[in-house]
C-alpha positions as CSV (number, residue, x, y, z in Angstrom):
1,X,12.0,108.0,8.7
2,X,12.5,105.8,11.5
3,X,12.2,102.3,13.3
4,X,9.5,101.0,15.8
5,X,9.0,97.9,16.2
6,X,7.2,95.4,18.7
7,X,8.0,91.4,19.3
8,X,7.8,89.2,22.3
9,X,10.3,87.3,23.6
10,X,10.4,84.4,25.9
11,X,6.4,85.6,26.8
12,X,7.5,89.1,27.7
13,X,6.3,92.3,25.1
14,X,8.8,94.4,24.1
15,X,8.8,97.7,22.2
16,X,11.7,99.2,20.2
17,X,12.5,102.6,18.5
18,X,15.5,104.5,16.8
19,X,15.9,108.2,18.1
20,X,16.5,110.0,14.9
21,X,14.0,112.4,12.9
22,X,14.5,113.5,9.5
23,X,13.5,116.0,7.5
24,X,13.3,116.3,3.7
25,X,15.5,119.9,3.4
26,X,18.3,120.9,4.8
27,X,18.4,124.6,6.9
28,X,21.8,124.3,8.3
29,X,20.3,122.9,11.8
30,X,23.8,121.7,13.9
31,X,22.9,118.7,15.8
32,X,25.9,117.1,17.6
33,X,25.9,113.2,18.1
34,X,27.8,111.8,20.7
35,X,31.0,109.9,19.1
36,X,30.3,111.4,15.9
37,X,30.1,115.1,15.8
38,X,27.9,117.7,14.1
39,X,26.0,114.8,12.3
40,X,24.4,117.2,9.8
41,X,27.6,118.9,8.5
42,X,28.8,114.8,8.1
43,X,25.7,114.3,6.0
44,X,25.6,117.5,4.2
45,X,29.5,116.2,3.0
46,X,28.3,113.3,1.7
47,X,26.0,115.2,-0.1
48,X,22.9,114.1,1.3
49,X,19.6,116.3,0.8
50,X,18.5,115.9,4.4
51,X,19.0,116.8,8.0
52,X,18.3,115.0,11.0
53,X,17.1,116.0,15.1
54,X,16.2,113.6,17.7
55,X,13.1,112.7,18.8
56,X,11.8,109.8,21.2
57,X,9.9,107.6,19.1
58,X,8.4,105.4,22.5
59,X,6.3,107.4,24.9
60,X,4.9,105.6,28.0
61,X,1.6,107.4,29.5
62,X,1.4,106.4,33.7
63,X,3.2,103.0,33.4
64,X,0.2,101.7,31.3
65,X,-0.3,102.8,27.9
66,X,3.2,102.3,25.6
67,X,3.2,103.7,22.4
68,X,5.9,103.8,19.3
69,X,5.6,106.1,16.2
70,X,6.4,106.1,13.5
71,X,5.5,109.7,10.3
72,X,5.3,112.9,10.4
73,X,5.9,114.9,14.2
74,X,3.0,116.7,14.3
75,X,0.5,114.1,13.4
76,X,2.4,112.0,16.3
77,X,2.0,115.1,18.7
78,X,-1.9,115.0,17.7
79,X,-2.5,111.1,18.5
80,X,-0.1,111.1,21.6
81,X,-2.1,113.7,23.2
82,X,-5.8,112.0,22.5
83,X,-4.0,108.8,23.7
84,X,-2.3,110.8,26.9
85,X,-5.9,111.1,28.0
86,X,-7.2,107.8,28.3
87,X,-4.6,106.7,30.8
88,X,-7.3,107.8,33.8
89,X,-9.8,105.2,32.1
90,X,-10.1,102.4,34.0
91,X,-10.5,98.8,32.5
92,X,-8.9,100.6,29.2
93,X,-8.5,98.1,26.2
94,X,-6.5,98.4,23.2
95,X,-9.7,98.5,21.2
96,X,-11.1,101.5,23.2
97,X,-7.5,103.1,22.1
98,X,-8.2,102.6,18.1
99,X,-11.7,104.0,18.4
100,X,-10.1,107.2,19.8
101,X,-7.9,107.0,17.5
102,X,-10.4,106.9,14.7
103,X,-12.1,109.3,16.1
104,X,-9.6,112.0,14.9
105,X,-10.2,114.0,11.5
106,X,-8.2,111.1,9.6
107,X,-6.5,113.7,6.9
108,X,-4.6,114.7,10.2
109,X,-3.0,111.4,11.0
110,X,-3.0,109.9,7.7
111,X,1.0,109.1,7.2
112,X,1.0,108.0,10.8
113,X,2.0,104.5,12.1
114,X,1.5,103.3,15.4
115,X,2.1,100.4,17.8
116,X,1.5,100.3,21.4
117,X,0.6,98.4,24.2
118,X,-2.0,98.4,27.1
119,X,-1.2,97.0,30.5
120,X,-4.7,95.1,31.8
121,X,-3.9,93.3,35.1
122,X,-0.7,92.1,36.7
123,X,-1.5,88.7,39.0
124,X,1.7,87.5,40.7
125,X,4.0,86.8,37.7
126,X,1.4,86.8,35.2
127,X,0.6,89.9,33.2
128,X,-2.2,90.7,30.8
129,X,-1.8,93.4,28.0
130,X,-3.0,94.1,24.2
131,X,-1.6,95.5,21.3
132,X,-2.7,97.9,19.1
133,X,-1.3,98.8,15.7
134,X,-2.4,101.8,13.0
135,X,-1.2,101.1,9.5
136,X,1.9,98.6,10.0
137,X,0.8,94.7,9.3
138,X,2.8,92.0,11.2
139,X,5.2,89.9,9.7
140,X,6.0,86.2,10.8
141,X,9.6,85.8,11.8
142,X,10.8,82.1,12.6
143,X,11.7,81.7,16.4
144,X,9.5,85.0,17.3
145,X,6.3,84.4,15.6
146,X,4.5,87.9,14.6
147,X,6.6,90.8,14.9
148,X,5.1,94.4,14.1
149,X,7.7,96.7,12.5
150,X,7.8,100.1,10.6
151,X,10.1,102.6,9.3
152,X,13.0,103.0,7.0
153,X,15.0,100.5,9.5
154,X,12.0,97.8,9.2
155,X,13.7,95.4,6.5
156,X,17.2,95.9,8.1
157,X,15.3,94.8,11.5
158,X,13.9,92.0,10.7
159,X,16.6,90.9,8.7
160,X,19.0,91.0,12.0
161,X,16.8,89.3,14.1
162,X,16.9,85.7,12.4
163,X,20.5,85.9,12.8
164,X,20.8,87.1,16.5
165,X,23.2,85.6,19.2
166,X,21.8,88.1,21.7
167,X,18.2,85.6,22.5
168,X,18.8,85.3,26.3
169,X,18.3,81.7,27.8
170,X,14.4,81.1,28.9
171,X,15.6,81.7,32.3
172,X,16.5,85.3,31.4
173,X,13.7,88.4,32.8
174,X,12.9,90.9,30.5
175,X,15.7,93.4,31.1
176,X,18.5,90.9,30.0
177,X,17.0,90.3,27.2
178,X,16.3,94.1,26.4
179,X,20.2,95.0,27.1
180,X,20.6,92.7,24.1
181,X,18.1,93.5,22.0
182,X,19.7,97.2,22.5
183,X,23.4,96.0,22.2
184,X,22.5,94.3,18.8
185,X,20.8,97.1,17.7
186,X,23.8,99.2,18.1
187,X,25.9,96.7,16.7
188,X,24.1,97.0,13.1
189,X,24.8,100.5,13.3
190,X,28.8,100.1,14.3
191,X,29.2,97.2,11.9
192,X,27.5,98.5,8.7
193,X,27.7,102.2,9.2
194,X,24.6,103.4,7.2
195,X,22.0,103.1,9.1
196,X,22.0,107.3,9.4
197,X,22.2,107.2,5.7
198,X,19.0,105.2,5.4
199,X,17.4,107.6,8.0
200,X,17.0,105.2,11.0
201,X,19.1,104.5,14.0
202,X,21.5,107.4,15.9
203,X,20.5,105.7,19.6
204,X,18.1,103.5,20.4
205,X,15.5,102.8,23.5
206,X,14.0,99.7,24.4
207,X,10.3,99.1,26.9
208,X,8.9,95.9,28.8
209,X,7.5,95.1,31.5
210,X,9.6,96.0,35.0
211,X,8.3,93.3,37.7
212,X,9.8,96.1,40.0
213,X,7.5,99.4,39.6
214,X,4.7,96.5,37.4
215,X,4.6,98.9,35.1
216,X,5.9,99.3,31.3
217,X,9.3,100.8,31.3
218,X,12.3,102.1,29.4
219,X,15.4,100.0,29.9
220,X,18.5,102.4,31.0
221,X,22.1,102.6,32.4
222,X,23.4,100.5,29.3
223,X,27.1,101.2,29.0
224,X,28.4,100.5,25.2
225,X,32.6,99.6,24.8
226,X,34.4,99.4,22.0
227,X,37.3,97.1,21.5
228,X,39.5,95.9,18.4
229,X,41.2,92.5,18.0
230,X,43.4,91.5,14.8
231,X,41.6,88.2,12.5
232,X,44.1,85.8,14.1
233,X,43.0,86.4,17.6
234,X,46.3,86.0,19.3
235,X,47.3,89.8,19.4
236,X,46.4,92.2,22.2
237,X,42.9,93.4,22.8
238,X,42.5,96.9,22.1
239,X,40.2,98.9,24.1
240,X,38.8,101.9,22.2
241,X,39.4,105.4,23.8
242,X,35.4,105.9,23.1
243,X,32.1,104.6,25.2
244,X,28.9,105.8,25.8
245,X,26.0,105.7,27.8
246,X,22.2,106.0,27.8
247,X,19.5,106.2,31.0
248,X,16.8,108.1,31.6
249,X,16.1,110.8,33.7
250,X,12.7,112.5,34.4
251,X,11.5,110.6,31.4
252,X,14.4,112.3,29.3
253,X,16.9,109.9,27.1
254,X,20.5,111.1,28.2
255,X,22.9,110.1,25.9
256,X,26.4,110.9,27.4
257,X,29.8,109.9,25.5
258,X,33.4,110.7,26.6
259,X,36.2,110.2,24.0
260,X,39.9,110.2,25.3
261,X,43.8,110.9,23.8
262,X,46.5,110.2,24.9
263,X,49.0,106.6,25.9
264,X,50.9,107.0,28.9
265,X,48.4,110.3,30.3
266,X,45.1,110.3,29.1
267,X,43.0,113.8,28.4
268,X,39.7,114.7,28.0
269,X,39.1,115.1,24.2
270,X,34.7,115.3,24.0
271,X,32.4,114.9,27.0
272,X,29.4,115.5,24.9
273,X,25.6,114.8,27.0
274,X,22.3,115.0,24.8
275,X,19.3,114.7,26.6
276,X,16.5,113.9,24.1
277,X,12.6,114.7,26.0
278,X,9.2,112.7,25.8
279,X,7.6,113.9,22.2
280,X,4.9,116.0,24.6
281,X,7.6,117.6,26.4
282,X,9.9,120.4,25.3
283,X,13.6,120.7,26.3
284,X,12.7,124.2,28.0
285,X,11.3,121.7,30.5
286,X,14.1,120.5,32.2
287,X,17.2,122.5,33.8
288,X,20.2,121.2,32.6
289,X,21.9,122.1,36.0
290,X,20.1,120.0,37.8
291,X,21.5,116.9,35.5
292,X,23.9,114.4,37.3
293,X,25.4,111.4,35.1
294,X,28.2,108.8,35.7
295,X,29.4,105.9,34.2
296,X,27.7,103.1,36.7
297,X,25.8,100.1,34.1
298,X,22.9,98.2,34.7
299,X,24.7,96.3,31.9
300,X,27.8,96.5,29.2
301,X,28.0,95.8,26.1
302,X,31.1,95.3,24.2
303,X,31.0,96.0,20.8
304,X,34.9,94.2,19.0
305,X,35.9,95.6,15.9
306,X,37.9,92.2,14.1
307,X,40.7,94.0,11.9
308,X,41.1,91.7,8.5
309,X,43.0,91.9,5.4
310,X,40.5,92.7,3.1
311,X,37.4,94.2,5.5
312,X,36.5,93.9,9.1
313,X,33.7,92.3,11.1
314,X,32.0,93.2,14.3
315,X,31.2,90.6,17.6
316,X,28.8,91.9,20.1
317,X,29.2,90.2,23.9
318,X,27.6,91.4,26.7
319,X,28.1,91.3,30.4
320,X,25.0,92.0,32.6
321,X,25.9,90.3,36.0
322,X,24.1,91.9,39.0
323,X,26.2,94.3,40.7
324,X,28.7,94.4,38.4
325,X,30.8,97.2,37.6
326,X,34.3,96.2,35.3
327,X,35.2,99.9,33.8
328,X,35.3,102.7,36.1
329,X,35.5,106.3,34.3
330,X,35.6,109.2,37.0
331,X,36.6,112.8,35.7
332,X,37.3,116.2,37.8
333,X,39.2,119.2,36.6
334,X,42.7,117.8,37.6
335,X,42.5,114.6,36.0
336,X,41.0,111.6,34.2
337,X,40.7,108.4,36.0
338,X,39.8,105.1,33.4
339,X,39.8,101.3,34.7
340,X,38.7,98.4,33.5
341,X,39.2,94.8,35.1
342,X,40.7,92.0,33.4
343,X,37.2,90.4,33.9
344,X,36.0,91.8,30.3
345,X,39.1,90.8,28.4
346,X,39.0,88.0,29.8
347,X,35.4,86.9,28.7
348,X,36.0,88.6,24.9
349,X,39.2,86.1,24.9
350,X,37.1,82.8,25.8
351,X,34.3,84.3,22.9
352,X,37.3,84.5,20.5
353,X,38.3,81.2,21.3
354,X,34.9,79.8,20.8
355,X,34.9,81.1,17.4
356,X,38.3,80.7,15.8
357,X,37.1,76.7,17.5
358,X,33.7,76.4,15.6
359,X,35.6,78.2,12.6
């Protein structure tokens, strides 16, 4: 099970999909999570009769075609491969991508849900693109209008995004409002802690439209914090010794998390990387050598655990000013170096204050 889902906001299309695959038996398969562990162990504890892996549920063909799925892998693998190769078609449509689709012996893609995107023509700051969708209907959400969403993390989706304080101003581009989108989404996860349970969630990728490359595009270098506060707001703020971050490289969703111990001299307790490939692509393909990572952000989210009596609850702020760069995290084999300005304190402070005022 999974989530996909695609919505526009603010006039810009956006596609969104959960990393994790499961299956409906369990075969002992260790799969580590960053912050977590061996996931599967976790579940099997709990006595869950599943397992999960990792798979990218978005796939992007030349910048043009964008596709989420959303079923069974192998009838995925057989409709991303008849839609890899229309991306040489020129004046493609999203209609000319459902008659491939249909095309195919349907017994082989009959449990399979798909929503994508075609990129037409980009004039200036105008773009032109279609959606297609196989087997999920759209729903009407107030303040987004018709949002297409499947998977087990569908209702739990749609049900978040009524409530969201992530919407970016109108004057916002389509990354900002992306960086939220994926900081809300991880959010849920942090603040209800079942989302693995329910079989969706475990990371999370985000696609629009970059006016850089004018292309569709995966939004990367998101750095998520996490901090804890007590209910009356007037005690210290308390930054987690856990963060991690995703971007992409050669198409491959890095997921890389570093968890700290220590008070007066930190240490290195996990610096755990998983690099999770394009569905069509096998992890054989890329030499993990060659990988380079750091800690740099296009954007950070802080994600503020508020300690209370009886339960907690869970704020989400996030920082994206250009250039920015409050929480340095460097590493060699003599030491662990970890800074972060008073700049994000500072701002989780005045969003305290805002809402112990409205309170």
């Amino acid at each position: 099970m999974t989530l996909i889902a695609q919505l526009s906001v603010n006039g810009a299309p956006f596609l969104v999909g959960d990393v994790l695959l499961s299956s409906e038996s369990r075969t002992g398969l260790k799969v580590t999570l960053p912050l977590i562990g061996d996931i599967n162990q976790i579940l099997a504890d709990r006595g869950l009769p599943f397992e999960v892996a990792f798979a990218q549920k978005i796939n992007v063909f030349d910048g043009r075609i964008a596709v989420a799925w959303s079923g069974p892998l192998i009838q995925a693998e057989r409709a991303l491969r008849v839609i890899e190769t229309l991306c040489s078609r020129t004046d493609l449509t999203a209609d000319d991508v459902l008659a491939e689709l249909g095309a195919i012996d349907q017994s082989a893609v009959d449990k399979l849900q798909l929503i994508g995107l075609v990129l037409h023509e980009v004039r200036g700051t105008t773009v032109e693109s279609s959606l297609f969708s196989l087997r999920v209907p759209p729903r009407s959400i107030p303040a987004f209008g018709q949002i297409f969403a499947a998977g087990s993390g569908r209702d739990a989706f749609l049900e978040m995004l009524p409530k969201a304080d992530w919407l970016s101003p109108k004057s916002a581009n389509a990354f900002q409002v992306a960086h939220g989108l994926l900081g809300a989404l991880t959010n849920e996860e942090f603040r209800t802690g079942n989302t693995i349970t329910n079989r969706w969630g475990g990371g999370f990728e985000a696609l629009t439209f970059s006016e850089a490359t004018r292309c569709f595009e995966k939004v990367g270098n998101v750095l998520h914090t996490f901090w804890r506060v007590t209910e009356d707001f007037d005690g210290p703020i308390g930054l987690l010794p856990f963060f991690y971050k995703t971007a992409y490289w050669r198409d491959a969703l890095v997921i890389r998390a570093v968890r700290l111990e220590g008070s007066e001299s930190l240490t290195l307790k996990a610096n755990d990387v998983l690099l999770i490939p394009p569905l069509l692509k096998d992890i054989n393909d890329y030499d993990l050598g060659e990988l380079q990572t750091n800690f740099s952000y296009r954007a950070v989210c802080c994600h503020i655990e508020i300690k209370k009596t009886s339960n907690r609850d869970i704020l989400f702020l996030i920082d994206q000013r250009d250039g920015a760069q409050d929480f340095l995290f460097r590493m060699d084999d003599a030491k662990v170096e970890w800074q972060v300005s008073d700049y994000l304190p500072r701002i989780i402070r005045e969003q305290l204050a805002n809402i112990a005022t409205a309170d």
